[in-house]
SEDREN-994589 format. One record per residue (C-alpha): x, y, z. Coordinates in steps of 0.1 Angstrom, whole numbers, padded with zeros to 4 digits, always signed. Example, Ala and Ser with C-alpha at 12.3 -4.5 7.8 and 13.67 -1.06 7.14 Angstrom:
REM residues 2
+0123-0045+0078
+0137-0011+0071
REM end
This chain:
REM residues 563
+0140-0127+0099
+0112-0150+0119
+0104-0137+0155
+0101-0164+0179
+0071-0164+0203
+0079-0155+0237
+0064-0186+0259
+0034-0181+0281
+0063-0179+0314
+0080-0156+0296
+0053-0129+0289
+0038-0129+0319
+0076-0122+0332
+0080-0097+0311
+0045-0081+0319
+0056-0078+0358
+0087-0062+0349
+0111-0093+0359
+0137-0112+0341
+0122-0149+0331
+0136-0181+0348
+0141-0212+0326
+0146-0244+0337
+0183-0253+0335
+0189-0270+0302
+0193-0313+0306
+0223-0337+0286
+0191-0361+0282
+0200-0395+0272
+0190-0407+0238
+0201-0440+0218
+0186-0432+0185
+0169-0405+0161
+0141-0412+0138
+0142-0390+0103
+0131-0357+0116
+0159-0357+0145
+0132-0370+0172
+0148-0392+0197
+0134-0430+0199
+0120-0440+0232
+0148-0476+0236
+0153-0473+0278
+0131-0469+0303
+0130-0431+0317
+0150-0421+0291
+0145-0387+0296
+0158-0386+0330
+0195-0401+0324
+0224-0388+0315
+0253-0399+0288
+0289-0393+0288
+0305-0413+0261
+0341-0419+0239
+0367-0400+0250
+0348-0378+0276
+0339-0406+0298
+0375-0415+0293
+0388-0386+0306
+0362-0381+0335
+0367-0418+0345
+0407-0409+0353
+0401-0376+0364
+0377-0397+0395
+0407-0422+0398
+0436-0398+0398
+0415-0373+0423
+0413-0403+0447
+0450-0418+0445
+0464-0380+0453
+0444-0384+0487
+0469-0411+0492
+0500-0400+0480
+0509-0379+0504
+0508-0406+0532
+0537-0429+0512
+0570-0441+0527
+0581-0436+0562
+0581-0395+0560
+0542-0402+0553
+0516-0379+0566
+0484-0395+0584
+0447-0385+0574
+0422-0378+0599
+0387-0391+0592
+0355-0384+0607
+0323-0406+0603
+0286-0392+0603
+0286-0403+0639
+0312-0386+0650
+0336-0409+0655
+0371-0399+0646
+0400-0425+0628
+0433-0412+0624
+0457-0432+0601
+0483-0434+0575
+0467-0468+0563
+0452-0465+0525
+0426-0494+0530
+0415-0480+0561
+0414-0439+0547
+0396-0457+0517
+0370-0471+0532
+0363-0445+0558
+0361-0420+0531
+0326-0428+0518
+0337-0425+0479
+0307-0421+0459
+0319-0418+0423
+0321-0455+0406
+0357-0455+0395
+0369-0443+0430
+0349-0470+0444
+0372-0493+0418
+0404-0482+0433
+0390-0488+0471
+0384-0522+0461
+0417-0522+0447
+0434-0518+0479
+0410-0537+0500
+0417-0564+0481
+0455-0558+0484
+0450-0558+0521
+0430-0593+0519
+0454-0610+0503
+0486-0592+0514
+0484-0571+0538
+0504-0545+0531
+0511-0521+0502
+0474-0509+0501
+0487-0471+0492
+0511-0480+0466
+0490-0498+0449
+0466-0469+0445
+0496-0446+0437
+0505-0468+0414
+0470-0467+0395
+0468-0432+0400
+0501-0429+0377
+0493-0456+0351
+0464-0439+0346
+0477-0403+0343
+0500-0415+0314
+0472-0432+0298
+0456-0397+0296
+0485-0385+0276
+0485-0414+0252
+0450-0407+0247
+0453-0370+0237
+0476-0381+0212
+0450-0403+0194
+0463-0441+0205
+0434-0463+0209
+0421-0475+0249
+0427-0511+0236
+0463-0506+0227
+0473-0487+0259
+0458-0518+0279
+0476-0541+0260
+0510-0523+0261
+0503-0523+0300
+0494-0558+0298
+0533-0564+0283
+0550-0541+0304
+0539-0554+0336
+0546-0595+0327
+0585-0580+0321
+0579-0563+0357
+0572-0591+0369
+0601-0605+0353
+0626-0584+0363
+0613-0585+0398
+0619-0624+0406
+0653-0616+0391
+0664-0590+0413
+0645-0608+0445
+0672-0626+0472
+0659-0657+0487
+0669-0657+0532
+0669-0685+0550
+0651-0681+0584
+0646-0707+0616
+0624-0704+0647
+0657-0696+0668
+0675-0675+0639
+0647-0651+0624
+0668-0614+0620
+0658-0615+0588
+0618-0619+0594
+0624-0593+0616
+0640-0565+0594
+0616-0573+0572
+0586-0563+0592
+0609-0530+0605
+0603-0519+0570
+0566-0522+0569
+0562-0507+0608
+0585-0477+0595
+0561-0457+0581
+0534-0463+0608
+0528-0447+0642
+0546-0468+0661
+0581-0464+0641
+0600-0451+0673
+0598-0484+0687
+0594-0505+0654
+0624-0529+0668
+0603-0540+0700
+0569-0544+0678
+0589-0567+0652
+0604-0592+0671
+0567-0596+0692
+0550-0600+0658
+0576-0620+0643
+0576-0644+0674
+0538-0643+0678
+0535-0657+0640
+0562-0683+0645
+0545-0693+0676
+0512-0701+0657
+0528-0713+0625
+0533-0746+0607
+0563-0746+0595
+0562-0779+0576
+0533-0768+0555
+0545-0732+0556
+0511-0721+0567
+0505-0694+0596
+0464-0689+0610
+0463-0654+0620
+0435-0663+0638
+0451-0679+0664
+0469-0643+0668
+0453-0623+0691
+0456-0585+0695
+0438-0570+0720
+0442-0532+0733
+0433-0511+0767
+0442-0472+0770
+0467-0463+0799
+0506-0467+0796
+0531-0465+0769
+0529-0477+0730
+0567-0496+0746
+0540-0509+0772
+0529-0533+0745
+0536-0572+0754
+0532-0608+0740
+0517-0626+0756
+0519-0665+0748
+0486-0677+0759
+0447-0653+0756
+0442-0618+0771
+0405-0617+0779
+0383-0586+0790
+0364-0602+0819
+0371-0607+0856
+0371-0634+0883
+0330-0632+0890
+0335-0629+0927
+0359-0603+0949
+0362-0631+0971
+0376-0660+0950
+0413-0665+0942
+0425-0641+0917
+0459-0664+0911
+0455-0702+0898
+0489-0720+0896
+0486-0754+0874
+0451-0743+0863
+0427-0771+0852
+0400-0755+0834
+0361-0763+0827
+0350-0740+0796
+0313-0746+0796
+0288-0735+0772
+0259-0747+0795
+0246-0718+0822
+0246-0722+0861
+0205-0721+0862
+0179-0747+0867
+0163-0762+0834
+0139-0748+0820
+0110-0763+0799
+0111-0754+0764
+0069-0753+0767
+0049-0726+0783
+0041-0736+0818
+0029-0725+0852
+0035-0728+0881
+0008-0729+0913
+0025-0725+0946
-0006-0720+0971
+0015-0736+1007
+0050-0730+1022
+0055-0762+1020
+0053-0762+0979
+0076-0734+0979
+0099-0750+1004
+0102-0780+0984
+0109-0759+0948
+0139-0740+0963
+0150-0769+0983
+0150-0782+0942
+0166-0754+0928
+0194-0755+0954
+0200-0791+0949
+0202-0782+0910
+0228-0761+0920
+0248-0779+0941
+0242-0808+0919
+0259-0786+0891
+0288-0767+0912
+0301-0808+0928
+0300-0822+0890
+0330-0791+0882
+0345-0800+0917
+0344-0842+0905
+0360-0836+0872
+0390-0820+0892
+0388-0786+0879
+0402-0754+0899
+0389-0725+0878
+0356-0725+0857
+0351-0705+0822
+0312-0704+0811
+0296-0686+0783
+0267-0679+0799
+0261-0661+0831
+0253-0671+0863
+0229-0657+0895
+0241-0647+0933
+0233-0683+0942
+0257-0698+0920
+0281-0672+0926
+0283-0683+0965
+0281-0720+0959
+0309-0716+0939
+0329-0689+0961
+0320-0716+0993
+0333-0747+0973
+0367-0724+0961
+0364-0729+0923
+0371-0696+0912
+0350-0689+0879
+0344-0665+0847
+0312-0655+0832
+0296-0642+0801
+0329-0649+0780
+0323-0647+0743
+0323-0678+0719
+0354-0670+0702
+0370-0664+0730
+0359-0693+0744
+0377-0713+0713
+0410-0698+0712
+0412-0706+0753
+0400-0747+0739
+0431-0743+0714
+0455-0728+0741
+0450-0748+0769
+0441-0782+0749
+0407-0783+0765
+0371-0793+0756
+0342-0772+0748
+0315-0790+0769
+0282-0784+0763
+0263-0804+0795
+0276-0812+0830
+0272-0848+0823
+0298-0847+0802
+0322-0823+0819
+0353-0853+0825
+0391-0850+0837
+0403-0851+0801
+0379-0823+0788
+0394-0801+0813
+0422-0773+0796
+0454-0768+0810
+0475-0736+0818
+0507-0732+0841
+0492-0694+0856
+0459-0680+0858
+0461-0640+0872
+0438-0612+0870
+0456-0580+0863
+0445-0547+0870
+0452-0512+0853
+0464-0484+0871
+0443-0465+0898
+0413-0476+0873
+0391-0507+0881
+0398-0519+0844
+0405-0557+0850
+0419-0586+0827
+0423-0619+0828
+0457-0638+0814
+0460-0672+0805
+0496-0684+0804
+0523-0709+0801
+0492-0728+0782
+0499-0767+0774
+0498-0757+0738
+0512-0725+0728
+0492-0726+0691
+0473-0698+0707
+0488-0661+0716
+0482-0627+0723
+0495-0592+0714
+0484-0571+0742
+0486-0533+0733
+0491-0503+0752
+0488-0465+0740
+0475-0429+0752
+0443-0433+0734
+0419-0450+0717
+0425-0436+0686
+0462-0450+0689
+0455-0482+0702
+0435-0487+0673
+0464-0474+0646
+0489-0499+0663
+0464-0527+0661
+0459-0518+0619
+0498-0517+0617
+0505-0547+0642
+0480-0566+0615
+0500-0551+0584
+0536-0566+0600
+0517-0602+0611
+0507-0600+0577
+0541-0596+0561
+0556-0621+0586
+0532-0646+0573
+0542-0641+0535
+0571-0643+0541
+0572-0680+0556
+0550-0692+0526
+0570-0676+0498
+0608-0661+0516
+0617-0643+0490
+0624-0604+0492
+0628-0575+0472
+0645-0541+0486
+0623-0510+0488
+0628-0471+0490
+0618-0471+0451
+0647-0495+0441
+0623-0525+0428
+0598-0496+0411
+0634-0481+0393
+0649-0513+0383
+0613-0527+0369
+0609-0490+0349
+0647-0496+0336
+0636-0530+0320
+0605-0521+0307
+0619-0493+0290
+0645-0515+0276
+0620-0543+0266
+0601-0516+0247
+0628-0511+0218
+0621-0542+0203
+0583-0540+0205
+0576-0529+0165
+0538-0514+0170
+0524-0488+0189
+0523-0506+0223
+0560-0495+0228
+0545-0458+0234
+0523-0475+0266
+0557-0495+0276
+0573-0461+0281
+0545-0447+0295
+0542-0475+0320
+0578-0474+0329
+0575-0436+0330
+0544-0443+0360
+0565-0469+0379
+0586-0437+0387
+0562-0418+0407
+0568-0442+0438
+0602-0434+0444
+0588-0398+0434
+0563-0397+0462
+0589-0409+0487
+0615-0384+0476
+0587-0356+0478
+0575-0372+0512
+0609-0369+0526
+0617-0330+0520
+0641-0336+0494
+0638-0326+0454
+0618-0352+0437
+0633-0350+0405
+0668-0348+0406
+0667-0372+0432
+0651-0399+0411
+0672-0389+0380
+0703-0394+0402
+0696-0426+0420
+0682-0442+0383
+0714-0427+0365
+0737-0451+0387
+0711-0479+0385
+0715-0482+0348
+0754-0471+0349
+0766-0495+0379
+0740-0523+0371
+0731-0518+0407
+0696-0528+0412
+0692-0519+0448
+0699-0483+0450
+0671-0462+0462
+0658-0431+0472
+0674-0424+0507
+0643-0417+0528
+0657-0419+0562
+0688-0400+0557
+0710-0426+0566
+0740-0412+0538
+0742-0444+0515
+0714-0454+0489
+0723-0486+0485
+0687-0504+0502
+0708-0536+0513
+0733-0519+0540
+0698-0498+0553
+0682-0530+0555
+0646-0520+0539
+0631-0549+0528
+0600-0557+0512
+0579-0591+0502
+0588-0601+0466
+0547-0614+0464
+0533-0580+0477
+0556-0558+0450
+0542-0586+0422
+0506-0585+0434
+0508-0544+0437
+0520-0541+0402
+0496-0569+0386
+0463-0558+0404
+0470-0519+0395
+0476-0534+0356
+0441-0548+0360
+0421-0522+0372
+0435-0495+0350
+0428-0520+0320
+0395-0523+0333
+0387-0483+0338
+0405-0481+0300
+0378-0501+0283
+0351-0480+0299
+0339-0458+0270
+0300-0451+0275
+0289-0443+0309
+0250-0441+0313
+0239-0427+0345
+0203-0429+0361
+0186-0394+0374
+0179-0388+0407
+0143-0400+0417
REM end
């Protein structure tokens, strides 16, 4: 037998009387060999990158995507737990929003980075649904893993998906009920966004927080064109009082106060200036200076200034205006000359602010004071500061505006950090309400759509001859772990509660029965009135379809070494 020859390191070890240390061993990245097994140089710093390929990227590519959806499982249906998040700064976010925990988690690996852009982009265009979706991902992907171990090709599984979800579909615009809503009669809006607020922080008062969103999106929406701007939807938030504290308000909230203590802090039939020009003398664009060597020079320049001033404040007081809104701010001077003249005023009020106040009150933006004219001016019926407890935390409300295109959900809470959550769920309800007038039909939750859809597609798959029907089953097998996680979620036996609500879905032909969540004693969905939007169940089952088709097809993943 040949000896090998101990390595320069390894003698000198030795000779101290030590065990030798080798460098770890490296999965170095190579494309080719050459005869004598030497690998070809093809990519730059070959040496440094790693390879997983086949079947091993495969599996680690799931494994990534399942770790990441069992983060959110947990925090599905109304029973749903919250997650508490810190950032590197310190700042803490505590929420039961999968968007939000997403993107606050900071996932490195590539494939979880896929799902987070999965359910940001279900929040984009939805608004809602941002954890099922990823629970539903999660599942398609964990049956894929069994399909693979039993030697079915990547391509195949994607394209039994592919099938399974278009009968999904399917079967979900046959089992959807179209309602028939008004501005004066809107229940059904309303039970519709109960649903969605259910699972969120504010559920104890989820009837109160309903009607205001419902009413606030009506308020802004065109029903002709069946088009709502959620811009024109304000929701703004102060800490003190109750989350029931929370009010519409149908004209703007703004953070900002009357400038002076002195000036009325009440404006009945308000006629407002918004201004984007600032209370100050011109000033040249040029360098320049300035030599004042006498009194009389200095006399004469703030005899100027003071007519600039009073020039300014009697061009507001012209146009007929009672209450000025600037963007800019404005000195002592200007303050008083104001304050003397009674035109109670606003400073250092933001631009967009300053736009949603235009819409509301059916004003002008005006931009010089040789402009400012009567019918620039905005109109409003009140005008009040309001102050906050024993704090000195002042706002300003806007109401009874000429046009109501313009309103505000003013929140209340305990804390920051749940003022912020009912702002994220407030948005996720506006957003429903607004899906809901462009497309009004609905589907019924707990699970029932996700049962009904798994019950089809595992029907449709008898009469698919090749081996797609295995990913048809296996895709109506993962639409099951929704009304899994809810059942688990809500303290009761996961399994034999889905086998017993799907056993008298296929016997009675009753598509709405679902997993009884809230413990109300009957499954059927319709007399517990949980609703969902028939476009968010379409768009969570079509974009989780895409992006596990798209992890599927990964089979060679080359990754670059650390620098």
């Amino acid at each position: 037998t040949r000896r090998r020859r101990a390595t320069p390191r390894a003698r000198s070890a030795a000779e101290e009387g030590r065990t030798p240390r080798f460098p770890p061993p490296r999965a170095a990245m190579s494309l080719a060999f050459d005869e004598y097994g030497r690998p070809f140089i093809i990519v730059r710093d070959q040496g440094e990158k790693t390879r997983l390929k086949g079947l091993d990227a495969q599996k680690a590519n799931i494994l990534a995507a399942k770790t990441v959806a069992k983060v959110l499982r947990t925090s599905l249906g109304p029973k749903g737990m919250d997650k508490m998040l810190q950032s590197p700064d310190g700042e803490v976010t505590i929420t039961n929003d999968g968007a939000t925990i997403l993107d606050q988690m900071e996932v490195e690996h590539e494939i979880g980075k896929l799902l987070v852009e999965l359910s940001q982009s279900q929040d984009y265009e939805i608004g809602d649904g941002t954890t099922g979706v990823v629970v539903m991902a999660g599942s398609l992907l964990e049956q894929a893993e069994l399909l693979l171990d039993r030697g079915i090709h990547p391509i195949r599984i994607a394209a039994g998906y592919e099938m399974a979800s278009k009968v999904a579909k399917q079967r979900l615009q046959d089992i959807s009920k179209d309602f028939d809503y008004s501005k004066n009669d809107y229940e059904s809006l309303v039970k519709t966004c109960m649903t969605t607020l259910s699972s969120k922080i504010v559920g104890r008062c989820k009837r109160k927080m309903a009607e205001m969103c419902v009413e606030a999106v009506l308020a802004v929406a065109d029903l002709e064109r069946r088009d709502v701007n959620l811009d024109l939807i304000k929701v703004e938030g102060r800490v003190g009082g109750h989350i029931e504290d929370t009010q519409l308000v149908h004209g703007i909230v703004i953070d900002k106060e009357i400038s002076h203590t002195q000036m009325d802090k009440k404006i009945e039939d308000a006629k407002i200036a918004i201004l984007t020009c600032p209370f100050e003398p011109p000033k040249p664009k040029t360098k320049h200076k300035v030599d004042i060597d006498t009194v009389e020079k200095f006399e004469a320049l703030r005899k100027q200034e003071q007519e600039y001033f009073t020039d300014m404040v009697q061009k507001c007081k012209d146009s007929g205006a009672n209450l000025i809104i600037c963007q800019w701010g404005f000195d002592d001077e200007a303050n008083h000359l104001l304050m003397h003249h009674k035109l109670p005023a606003v400073r250092w009020v933001g631009g967009v602010e300053l736009e949603l106040i235009a819409i509301a009150t059916g004003g002008r933006i005006v931009p010089r004071f040789q402009e400012l004219t009567a019918d620039k001016l905005g109109k409003a019926g009140m005008v009040r500061e309001v102050m906050f407890g024993t704090t000195k935390d002042r706002m300003l409300y806007i109401e009874e505006c000429s046009n109501s295109k313009a309103v505000t959900i003013f929140v209340r809470g305990g804390n920051k950090m749940i003022i912020e959550e009912t702002k994220r769920s407030l948005h996720d309800a506006l957003c429903v309400a607004r899906n809901l007038i462009r497309n009004n039909r609905i589907v019924y939750g707990g699970g029932s759509a996700e049962m009904a859809c798994s019950l089809a597609v595992e029907e449709a798959a008898k009469d698919v001859p090749g081996v797609e029907q295995y990913a048809m089953r296996a895709f109506a097998d993962a639409l099951d772990a929704v009304p899994l996680a809810l059942a688990e979620n809500s303290g009761m036996q996961p399994i034999s509660t889905l086998t017993h609500v799907k056993t008298r879905q296929a016997q009675e032909g009753n598509p709405y029965l679902g997993v009884d969540a809230n413990d109300e004693g009957t499954n059927d969905m319709q007399e517990q009135n949980v609703f969902e939007t028939l476009v968010g169940k379409q768009q969570q089952i079509l974009l989780a379809t895409q992006v596990v088709k798209m992890i599927l097809k990964i089979d060679d993943c080359i990754t670059a070494g650390e620098q």
